[in-house]
N, C-alpha and C positions, 0 to 999 in steps of 0.2 A: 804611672806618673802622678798617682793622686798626691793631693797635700791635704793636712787638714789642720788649723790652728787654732788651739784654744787658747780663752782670756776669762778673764772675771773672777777667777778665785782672789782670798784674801785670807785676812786674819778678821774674822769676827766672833762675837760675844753667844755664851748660849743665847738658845731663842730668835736669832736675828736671822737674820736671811741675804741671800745671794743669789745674783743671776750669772750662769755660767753660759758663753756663747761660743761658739764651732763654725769656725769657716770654709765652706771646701772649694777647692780648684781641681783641674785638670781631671776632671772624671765625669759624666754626666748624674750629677747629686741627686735628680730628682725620679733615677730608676732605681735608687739604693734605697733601701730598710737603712737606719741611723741608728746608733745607740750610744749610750753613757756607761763608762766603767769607771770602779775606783781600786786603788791598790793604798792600804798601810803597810809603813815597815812590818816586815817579815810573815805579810801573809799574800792570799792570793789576789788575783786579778778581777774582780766579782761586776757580775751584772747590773747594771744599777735601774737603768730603763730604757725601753727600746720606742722606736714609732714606725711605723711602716712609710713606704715610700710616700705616698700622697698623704700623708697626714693627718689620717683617718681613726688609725688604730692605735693604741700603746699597753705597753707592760713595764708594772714596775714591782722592784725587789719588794717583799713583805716592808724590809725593814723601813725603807721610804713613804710606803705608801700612805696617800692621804696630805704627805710634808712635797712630796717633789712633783714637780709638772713638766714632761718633755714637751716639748714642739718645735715646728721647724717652717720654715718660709723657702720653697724653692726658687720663687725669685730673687731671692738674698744669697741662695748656695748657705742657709746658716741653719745650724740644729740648735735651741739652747733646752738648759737645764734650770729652771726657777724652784727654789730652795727655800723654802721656809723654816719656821721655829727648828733651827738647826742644834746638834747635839755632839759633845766631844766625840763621840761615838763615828760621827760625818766625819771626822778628820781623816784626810786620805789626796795622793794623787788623784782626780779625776781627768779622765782621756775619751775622746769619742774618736767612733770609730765607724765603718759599715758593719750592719749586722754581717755580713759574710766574713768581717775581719781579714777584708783584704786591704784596708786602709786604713792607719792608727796617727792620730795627732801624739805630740811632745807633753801635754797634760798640763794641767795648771792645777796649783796647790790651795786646797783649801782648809784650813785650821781653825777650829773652832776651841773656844780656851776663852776662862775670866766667866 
């Protein structure tokens, strides 16, 4: 019965940056590993960054690294994704999920362009 709801994507400029945030219900969040995936048209579903249950640990794609920061607040039930000097390249649904992928949000869109 999990739910999880993404928000904060947009439409922004190379270089610029955005915070993606993730809210879960109906599961207990704070015994889940969390993560961040993105999908573009016509390709795969890809990894983007993961954090372990308590907060502690994280992994991120080659390609982010250095630009993305995951973290999460168990008292909030919130995972987010902070996004810097971003690149058309970032253009993609992003969705979070439990690293077990047994529970995936609706995604929010972010485009970068101009």
């Amino acid at each position: 019965q999990g739910l999880l709801v993404e928000s904060g994507g947009g439409l922004v400029q190379p270089g610029g940056s955005l915070r993606l945030s993730c809210v879960a219900s109906g599961f207990r969040f704070s015994s889940y590993a969390m993560s961040w995936y993105r999908q573009a048209p016509g390709q795969e579903r890809d990894l983007v960054a993961s954090i372990g249950s308590l907060g502690t640990t994280t992994n991120y794609a080659d390609s982010v690294k250095g630009r993305f920061t995951i973290s999460r607040d168990n008292a909030k039930n919130t995972v987010y994704l902070q996004m810097h000097s971003l690149k058309p390249e970032d253009t993609a649904m992003y969705y979070c999920g439990t690293r077990s992928r047994d529970y995936w949000g609706q995604g929010t869109q972010v485009t970068v362009s101009s």
